[in-house]
C-alpha positions as CSV (number, residue, x, y, z in Angstrom):
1,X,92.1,266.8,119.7
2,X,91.9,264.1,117.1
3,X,94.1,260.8,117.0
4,X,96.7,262.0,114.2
5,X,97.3,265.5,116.4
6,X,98.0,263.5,119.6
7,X,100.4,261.2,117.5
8,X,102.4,264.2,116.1
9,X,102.2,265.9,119.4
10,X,103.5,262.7,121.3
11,X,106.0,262.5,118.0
12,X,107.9,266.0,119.2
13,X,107.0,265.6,122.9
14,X,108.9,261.9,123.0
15,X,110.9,261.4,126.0
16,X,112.2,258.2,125.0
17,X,115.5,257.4,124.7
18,X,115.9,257.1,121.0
19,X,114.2,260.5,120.6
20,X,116.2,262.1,123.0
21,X,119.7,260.7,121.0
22,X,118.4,262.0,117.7
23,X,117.6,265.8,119.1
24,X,121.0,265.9,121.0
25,X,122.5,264.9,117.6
26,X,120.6,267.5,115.6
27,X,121.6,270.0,118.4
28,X,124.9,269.0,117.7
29,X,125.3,269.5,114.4
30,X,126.9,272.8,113.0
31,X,124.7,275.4,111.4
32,X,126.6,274.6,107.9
33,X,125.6,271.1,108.2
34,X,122.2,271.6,109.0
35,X,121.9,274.4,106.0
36,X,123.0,272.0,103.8
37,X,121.2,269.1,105.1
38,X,118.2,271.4,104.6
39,X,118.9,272.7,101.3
40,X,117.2,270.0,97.9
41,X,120.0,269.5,95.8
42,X,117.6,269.9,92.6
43,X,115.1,272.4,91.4
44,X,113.1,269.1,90.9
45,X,112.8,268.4,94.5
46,X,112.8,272.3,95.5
47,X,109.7,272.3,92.4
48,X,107.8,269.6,94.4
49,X,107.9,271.0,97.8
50,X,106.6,274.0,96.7
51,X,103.4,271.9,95.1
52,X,102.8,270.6,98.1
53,X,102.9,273.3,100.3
54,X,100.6,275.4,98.2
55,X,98.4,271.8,98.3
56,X,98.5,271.9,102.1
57,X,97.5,275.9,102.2
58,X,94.8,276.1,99.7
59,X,96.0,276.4,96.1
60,X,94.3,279.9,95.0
61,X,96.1,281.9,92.5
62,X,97.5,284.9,94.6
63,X,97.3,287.4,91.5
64,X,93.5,287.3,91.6
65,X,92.7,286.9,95.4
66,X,94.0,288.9,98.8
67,X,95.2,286.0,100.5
68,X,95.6,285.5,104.3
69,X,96.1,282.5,105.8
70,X,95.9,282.5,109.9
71,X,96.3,279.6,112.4
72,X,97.3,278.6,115.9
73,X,100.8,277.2,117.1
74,X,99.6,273.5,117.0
75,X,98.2,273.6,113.3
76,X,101.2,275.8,112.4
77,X,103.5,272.9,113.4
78,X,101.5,270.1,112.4
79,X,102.3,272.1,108.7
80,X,105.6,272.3,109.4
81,X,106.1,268.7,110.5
82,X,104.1,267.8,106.9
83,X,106.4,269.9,104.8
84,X,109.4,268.3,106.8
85,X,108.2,264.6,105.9
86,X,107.4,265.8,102.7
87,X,111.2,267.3,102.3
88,X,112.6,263.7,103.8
89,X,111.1,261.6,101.3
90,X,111.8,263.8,98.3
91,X,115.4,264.1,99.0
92,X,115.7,260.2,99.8
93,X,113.7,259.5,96.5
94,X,115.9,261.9,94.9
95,X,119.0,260.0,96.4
96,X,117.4,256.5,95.0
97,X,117.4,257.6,91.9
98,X,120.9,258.9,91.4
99,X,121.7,255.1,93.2
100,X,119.4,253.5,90.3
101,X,121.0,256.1,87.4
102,X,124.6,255.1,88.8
103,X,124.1,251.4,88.6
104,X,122.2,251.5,85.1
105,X,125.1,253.2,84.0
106,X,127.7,250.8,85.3
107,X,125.6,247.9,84.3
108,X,125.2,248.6,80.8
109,X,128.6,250.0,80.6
110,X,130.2,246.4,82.2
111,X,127.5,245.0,79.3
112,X,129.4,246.7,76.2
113,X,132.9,246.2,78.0
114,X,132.0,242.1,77.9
């Protein structure tokens, strides 16, 4: 088992304190809140993820080839865990950008009010 396998293995399979506070605050939150936590609020973002999935499985056109993709329960998470990362980042980048739209806006609208 390589380095980065242990590392995402040892990642889920924390029993550290921290670790176990987030999980028993996921496990905690309502299935609403988790479905919109888990939802991209853009078909940008949505758009992207979809890139890089199809990046991380092979990116052969599925009209011209019989594709069948088959792994075991480790690589099959590792995936998931990727996509999940993946999803994390976009959305916060997505957030950062509203942030840096909102304050252009208010900065060049204080500008013309001066």
């Amino acid at each position: 088992m390589s380095n980065k396998s242990n590392r995402v293995s040892e990642f889920f399979n924390s029993e550290s304190e921290t670790s176990n506070l987030l999980w028993q605050y996921v496990k905690s939150l309502s299935p609403e809140t988790v479905n919109q936590l888990s939802k991209p609020t853009s078909t940008e973002v949505l758009q992207v993820m979809e890139r890089n999935i199809i990046g991380l499985l092979g990116n052969l056109p599925s009209e011209q080839f019989g594709i069948t993709i088959s792994t075991n329960r480790e690589n099959l998470g590792r995936l998931l865990a990727s996509a999940m990362i993946s999803g994390y980042f976009l959305r916060n980048a997505e957030q950062r950008m509203g942030f840096d739209t909102v304050i252009q806006t208010t900065e060049a609208n204080s500008g013309e009010v001066e």
